[in-house]
C-alpha positions as CSV (number, residue, x, y, z in Angstrom):
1,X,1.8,89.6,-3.4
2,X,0.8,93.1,-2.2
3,X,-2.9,91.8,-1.9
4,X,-1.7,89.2,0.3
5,X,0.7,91.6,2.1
6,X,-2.3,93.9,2.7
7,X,-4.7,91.6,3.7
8,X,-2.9,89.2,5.9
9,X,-6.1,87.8,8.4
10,X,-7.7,86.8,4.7
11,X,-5.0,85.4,3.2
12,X,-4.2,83.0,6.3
13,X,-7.7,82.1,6.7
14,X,-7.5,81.1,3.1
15,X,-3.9,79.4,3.7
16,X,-5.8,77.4,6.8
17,X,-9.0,76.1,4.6
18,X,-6.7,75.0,1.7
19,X,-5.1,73.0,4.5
20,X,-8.2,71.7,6.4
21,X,-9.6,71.3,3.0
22,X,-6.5,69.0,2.1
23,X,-6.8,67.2,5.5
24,X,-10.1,66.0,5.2
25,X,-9.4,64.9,1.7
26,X,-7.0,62.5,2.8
27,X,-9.1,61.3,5.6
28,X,-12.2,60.7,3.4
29,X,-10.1,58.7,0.8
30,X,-8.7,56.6,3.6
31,X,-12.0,56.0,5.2
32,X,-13.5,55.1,1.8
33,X,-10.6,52.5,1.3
34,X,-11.2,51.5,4.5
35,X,-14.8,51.2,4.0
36,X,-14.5,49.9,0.6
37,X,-12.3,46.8,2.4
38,X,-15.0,46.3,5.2
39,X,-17.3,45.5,2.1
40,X,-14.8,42.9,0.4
41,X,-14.5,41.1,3.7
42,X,-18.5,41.3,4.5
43,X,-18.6,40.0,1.1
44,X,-16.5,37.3,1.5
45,X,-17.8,36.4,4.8
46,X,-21.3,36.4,3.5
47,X,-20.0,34.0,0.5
48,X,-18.0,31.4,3.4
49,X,-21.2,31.5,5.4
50,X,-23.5,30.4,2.2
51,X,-20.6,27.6,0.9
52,X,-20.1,26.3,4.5
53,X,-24.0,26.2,4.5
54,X,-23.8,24.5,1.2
55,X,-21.5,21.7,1.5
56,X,-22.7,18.4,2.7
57,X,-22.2,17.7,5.5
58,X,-23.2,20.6,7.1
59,X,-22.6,20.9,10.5
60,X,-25.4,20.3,12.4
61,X,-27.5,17.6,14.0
62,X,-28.9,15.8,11.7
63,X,-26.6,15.5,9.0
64,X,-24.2,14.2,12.0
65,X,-26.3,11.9,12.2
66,X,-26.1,11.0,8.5
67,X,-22.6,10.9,8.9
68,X,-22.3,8.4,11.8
69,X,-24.9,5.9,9.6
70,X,-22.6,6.2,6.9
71,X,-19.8,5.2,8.7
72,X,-21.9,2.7,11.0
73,X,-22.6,1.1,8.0
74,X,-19.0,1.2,6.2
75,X,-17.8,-0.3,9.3
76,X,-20.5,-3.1,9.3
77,X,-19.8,-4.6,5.5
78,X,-15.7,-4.2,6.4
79,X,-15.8,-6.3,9.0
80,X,-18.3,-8.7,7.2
81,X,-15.8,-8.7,4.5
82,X,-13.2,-9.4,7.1
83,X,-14.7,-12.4,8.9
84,X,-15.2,-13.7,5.6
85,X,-11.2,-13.6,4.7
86,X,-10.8,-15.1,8.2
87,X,-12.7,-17.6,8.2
88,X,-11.0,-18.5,4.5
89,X,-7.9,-18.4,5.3
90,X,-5.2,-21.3,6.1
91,X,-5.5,-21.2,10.2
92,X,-2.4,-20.6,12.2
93,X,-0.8,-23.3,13.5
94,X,-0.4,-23.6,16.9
95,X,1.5,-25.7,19.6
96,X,4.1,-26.3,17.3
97,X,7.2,-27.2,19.3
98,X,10.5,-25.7,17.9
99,X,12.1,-29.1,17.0
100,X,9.0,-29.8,15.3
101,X,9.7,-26.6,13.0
102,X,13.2,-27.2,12.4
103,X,12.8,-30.7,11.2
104,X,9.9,-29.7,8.8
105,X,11.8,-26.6,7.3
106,X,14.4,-28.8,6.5
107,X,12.3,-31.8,4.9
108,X,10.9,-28.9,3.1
109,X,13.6,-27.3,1.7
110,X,14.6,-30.7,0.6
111,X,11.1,-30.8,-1.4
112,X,11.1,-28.0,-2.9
113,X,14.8,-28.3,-4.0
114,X,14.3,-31.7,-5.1
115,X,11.6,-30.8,-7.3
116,X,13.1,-28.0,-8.7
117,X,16.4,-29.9,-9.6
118,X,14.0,-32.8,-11.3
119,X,12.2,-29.8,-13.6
120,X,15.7,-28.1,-14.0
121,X,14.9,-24.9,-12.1
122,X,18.1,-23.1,-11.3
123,X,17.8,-21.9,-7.3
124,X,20.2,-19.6,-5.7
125,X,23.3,-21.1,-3.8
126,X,22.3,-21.6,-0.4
127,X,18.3,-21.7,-1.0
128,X,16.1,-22.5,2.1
129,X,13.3,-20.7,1.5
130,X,13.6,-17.5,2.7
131,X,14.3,-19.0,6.3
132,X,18.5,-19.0,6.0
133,X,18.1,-17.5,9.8
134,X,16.8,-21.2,11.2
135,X,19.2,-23.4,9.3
136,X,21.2,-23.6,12.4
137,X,20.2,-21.1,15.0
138,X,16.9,-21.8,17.4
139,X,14.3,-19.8,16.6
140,X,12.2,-18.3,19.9
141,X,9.5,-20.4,21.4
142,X,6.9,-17.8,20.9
143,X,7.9,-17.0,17.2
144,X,7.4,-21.1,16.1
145,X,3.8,-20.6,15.2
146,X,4.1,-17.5,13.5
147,X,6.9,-19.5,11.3
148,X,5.6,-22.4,10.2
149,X,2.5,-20.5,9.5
150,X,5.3,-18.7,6.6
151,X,6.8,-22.1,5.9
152,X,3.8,-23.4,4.7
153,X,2.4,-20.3,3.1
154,X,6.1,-19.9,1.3
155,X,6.0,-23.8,-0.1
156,X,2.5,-23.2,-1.4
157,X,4.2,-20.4,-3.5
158,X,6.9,-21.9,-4.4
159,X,4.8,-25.1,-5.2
160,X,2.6,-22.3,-7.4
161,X,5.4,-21.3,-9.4
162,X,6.8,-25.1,-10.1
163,X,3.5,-25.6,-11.5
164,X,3.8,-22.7,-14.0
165,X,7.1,-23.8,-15.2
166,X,9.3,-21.3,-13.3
167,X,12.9,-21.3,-15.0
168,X,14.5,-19.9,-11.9
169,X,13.4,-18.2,-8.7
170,X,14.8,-17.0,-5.2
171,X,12.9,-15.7,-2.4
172,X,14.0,-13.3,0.8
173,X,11.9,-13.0,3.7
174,X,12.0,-9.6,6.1
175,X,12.3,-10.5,9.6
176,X,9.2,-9.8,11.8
177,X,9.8,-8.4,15.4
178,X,8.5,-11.5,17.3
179,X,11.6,-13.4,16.1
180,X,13.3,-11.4,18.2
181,X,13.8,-10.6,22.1
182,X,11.7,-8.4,23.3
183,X,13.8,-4.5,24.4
184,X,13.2,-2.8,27.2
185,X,11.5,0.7,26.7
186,X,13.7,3.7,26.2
187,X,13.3,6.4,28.7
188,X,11.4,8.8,28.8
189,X,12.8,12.5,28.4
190,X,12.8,14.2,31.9
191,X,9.9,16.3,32.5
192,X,7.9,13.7,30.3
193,X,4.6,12.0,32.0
194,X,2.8,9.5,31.2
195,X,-0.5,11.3,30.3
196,X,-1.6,14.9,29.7
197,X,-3.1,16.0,32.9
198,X,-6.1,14.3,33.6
199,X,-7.3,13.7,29.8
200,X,-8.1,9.7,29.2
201,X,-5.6,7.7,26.3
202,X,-7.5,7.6,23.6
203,X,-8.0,4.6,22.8
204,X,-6.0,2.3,20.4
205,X,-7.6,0.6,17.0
206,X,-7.6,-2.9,17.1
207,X,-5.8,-4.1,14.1
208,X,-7.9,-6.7,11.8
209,X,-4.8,-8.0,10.1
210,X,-1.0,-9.2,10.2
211,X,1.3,-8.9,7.2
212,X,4.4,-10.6,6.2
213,X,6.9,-9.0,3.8
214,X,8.3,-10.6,1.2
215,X,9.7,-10.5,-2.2
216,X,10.3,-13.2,-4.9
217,X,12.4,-13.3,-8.2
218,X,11.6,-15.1,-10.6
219,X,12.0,-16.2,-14.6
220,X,8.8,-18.2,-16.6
221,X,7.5,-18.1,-19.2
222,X,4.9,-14.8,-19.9
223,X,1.6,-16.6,-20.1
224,X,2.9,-18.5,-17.0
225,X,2.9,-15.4,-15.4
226,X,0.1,-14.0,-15.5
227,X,-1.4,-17.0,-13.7
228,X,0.4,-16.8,-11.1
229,X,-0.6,-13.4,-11.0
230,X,-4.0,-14.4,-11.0
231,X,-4.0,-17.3,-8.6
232,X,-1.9,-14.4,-6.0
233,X,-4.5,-12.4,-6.5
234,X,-7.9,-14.7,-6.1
235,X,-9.7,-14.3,-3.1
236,X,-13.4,-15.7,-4.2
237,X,-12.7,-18.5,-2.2
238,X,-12.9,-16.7,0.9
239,X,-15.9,-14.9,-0.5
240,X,-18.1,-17.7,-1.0
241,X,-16.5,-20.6,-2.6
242,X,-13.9,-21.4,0.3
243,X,-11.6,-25.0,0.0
244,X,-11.7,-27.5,3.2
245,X,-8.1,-26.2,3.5
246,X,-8.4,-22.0,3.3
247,X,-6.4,-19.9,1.3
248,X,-3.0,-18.0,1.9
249,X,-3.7,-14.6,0.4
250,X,-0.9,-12.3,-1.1
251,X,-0.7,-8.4,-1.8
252,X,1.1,-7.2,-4.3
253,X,3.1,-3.7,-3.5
254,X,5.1,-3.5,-6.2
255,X,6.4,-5.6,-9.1
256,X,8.8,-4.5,-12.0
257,X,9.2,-6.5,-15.1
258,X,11.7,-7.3,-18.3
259,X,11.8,-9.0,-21.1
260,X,14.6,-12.1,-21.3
261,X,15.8,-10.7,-24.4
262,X,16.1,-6.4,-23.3
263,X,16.6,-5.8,-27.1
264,X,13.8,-6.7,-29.7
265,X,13.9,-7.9,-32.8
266,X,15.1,-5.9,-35.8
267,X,12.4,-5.6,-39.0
268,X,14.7,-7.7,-41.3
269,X,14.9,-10.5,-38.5
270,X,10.6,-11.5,-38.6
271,X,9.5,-13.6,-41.3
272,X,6.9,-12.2,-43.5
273,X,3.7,-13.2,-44.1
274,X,3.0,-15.4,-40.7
275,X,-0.5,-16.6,-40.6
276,X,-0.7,-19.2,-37.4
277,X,-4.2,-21.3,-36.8
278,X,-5.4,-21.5,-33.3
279,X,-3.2,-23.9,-31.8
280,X,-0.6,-24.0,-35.0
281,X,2.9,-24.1,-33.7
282,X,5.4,-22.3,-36.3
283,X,7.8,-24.3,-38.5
284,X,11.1,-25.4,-37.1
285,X,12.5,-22.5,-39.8
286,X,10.5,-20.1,-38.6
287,X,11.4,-20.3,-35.0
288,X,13.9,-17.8,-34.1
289,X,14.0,-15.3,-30.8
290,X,11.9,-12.4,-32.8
291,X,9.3,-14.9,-33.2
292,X,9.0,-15.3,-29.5
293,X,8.6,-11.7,-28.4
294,X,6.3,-10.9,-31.2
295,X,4.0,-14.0,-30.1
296,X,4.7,-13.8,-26.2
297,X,6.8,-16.8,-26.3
298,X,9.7,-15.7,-24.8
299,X,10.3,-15.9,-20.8
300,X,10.4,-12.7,-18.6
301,X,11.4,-11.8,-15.1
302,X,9.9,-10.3,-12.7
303,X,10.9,-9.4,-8.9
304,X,7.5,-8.8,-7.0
305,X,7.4,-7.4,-3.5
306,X,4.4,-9.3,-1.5
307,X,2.3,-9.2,1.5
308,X,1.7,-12.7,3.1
309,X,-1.5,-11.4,4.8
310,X,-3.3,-12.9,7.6
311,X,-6.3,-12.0,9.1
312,X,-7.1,-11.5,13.1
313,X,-10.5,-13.1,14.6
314,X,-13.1,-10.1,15.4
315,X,-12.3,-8.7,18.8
316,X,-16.3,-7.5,20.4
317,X,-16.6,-3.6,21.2
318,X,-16.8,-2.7,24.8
């Protein structure tokens, strides 16, 4: 202390380089940081740069140009494949007056009820083929096409499941918004224009198709189902092998199944030692509701939600 009491300019000068000394310490570890951070983010920069110049495509002429053959050529086989379908299909009726349509749904409905009744397939009460709406109010001129298009699609279906020996079945139809009056356009918010300054409406893509909802419930026997799943699902017609009449053609978007019987057979229930020959139907003692689910016998149910799909003729790019 008395040093620093007798030399006071030293000891300051001292005091102001420990200081400085300190100072510039904590600027040079900043800066390093800082520098050290400007690295990571050159470095990461440099490895953006060489994946962008990596990945295919990369942006530049000619793999552009790669890219718009590509989808050139996507665009070509999918409307190939679509003129096919259409020129499969079942056409659409047209000119069809709305009498006309009435009188046919109901000989229809008569058909199809008649038939089921003969092969003792239980229908719901009230069943007209999805079209309840029409059994006494007048559908729109404009919609009559579009409905007997449905009508015929829906009795080919239910003709489909008659011939697979459907126990029971019901069908519900979503209503499409040409069965109804057209609205008038809600306002616009005020303020709200019609366009975006002087930027031209991009344009709209022409749609290539028209789907019908629909769902169906019905009970058959297992095998019996699975061809009517495939016979829903067979387009090679309209590929190449196409009937003088087209094809109606379905989508399945969803199904869910059960069994008739929820609960299955306990172990003591199922004979032992069952050895069948191809075509060998068990012994009147050995027939029993175990036997059925462990051979596929038994019937299930099913409630599939469908498409009724129709496809549009090509409309020529401008």
């Amino acid at each position: 202390m008395n040093w620093i009491k007798q030399n006071t300019f030293l000891s300051g000068l001292i005091a102001l380089l420990v200081i400085g000394l300190g100072g510039l310490g904590f600027f040079f570890t900043k800066a390093r940081g800082e520098f050290a951070d400007a690295q990571d983010r050159l470095a990461a920069a440099y490895k953006s740069k060489r994946d962008l110049q990596e990945q295919k495509p990369f942006p530049s002429s000619e793999n552009a140009a790669v890219v718009r053959d590509l989808v050139s050529d996507y665009r070509t086989k999918a409307e190939a494949v679509a003129n096919k379908m259409y020129v499969g299909q079942v056409p659409m009726p047209t000119g069809v007056r709305v009498a006309q349509f009435q009188e046919d749904l109901a000989l229809k409905v008569d058909a199809v009820v008649e038939a089921s009744s003969a092969s003792g397939v239980t229908l719901p009460e009230g069943f007209y083929l999805g079209l309840d709406k029409y059994r006494a109010q007048v559908p729109l001129e404009g919609a009559v096409d579009q409905l007997q298009f449905q009508l015929n699609a829906t009795v080919w279906l239910s003709n489909l499941l008659l011939a697979n020996d459907v126990k029971r079945f019901s069908v519900k139809r979503e209503q499409m918004p040409f069965e109804t009056r057209e609205q008038a356009p809600a306002p616009r918010a005020r303020g709200q224009s019609n366009s975006r300054g002087n930027a031209k409406p991009k344009p709209k893509a022409e749609p290539v198709s028209v789907t019908y909802p629909m769902e169906i419930a019905i009970e058959l026997p297992e095998k019996n189902f699975q061809s009517v799943l495939n016979a829903l699902s067979n387009t090679s017609s309209a590929l190449g092998e196409a009937a003088d009449e087209g094809e109606f053609y379905f989508v399945t978007r969803w199904m869910r199944l059960e069994n008739q019987s929820l609960i299955g057979p306990e172990r003591s229930d199922a004979p032992d030692d069952i050895e069948l020959e191809e075509g060998e139907e068990p012994a009147a003692e050995q027939e029993s509701q175990g036997i059925n689910m462990v051979f596929g016998r038994e019937n299930v149910r099913a409630y599939l939600a469908l498409d009724l799909v129709r496809f549009l003729p090509k409309v020529p790019n401008e």
